[in-house]
N, C-alpha and C positions, 0 to 999 in steps of 0.2 A: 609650301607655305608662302613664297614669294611668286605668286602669280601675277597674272597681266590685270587684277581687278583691284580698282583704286586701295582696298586695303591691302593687298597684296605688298601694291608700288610703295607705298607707304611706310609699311612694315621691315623692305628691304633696304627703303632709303634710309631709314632709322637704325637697320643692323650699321649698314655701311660709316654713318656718322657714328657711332658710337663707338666703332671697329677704330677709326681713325685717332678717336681717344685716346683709347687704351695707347695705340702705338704710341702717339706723342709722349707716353708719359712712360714706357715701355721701349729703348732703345736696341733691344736686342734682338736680333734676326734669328728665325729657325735654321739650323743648318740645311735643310732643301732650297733654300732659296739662297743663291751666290750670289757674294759681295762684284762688284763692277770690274771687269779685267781693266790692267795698269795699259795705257794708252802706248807705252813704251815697251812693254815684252805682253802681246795679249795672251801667251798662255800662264800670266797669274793673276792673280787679281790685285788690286790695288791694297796697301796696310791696312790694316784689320786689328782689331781685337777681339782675339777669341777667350769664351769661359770658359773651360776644361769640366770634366765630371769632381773631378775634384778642390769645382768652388775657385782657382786660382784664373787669374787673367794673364793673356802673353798677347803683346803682338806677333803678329803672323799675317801671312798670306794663304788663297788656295791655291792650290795649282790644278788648272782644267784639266789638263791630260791626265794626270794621275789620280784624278777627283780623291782630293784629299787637303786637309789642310795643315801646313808647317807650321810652325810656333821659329820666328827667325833669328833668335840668341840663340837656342837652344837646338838650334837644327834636326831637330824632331817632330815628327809627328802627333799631333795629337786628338785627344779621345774630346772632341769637342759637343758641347751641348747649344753654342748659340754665338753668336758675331754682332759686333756692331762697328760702326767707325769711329776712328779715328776723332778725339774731342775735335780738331781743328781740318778733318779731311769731307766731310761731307759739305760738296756746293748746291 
């Protein structure tokens, strides 16, 4: 559908603007796509809030090597559905 023919280009630039939308207005990241490793230890990533399957919010980190992500009170693992950052962490 998004071909090299002017409605093609068109049609795609339109997905993309719109796609941009949504997010603006939609803070929360797929778990396939990892939050930014911590400049100071790279193998975790920087504070996080993660949603859990059961609706509840933790901050947490991931940690690369163990591709998984901690919830950091509660020093477990959890069954996460989605990430975003931190009200005051993203520059």
């Amino acid at each position: 559908i998004f071909n090299d023919t002017p409605v093609g280009k068109a049609l795609k630039e339109g997905f993309e603007a719109a796609y941009r939308i949504v997010r603006a207005h939609n803070p929360w990241h797929e778990v396939t796509e990892l939050p930014p490793p911590y400049e100071q230890d790279p193998y975790r990533s920087i504070e996080i809030l993660i949603l859990t399957a059961d609706g509840n919010i933790y901050t947490g980190v991931y940690v690369y090597e163990e591709k998984l992500f901690i919830i950091l009170n509660r020093r477990s693992i959890a069954k996460e559905i989605g990430w975003t950052y931190l009200p005051e962490g993203k520059s």
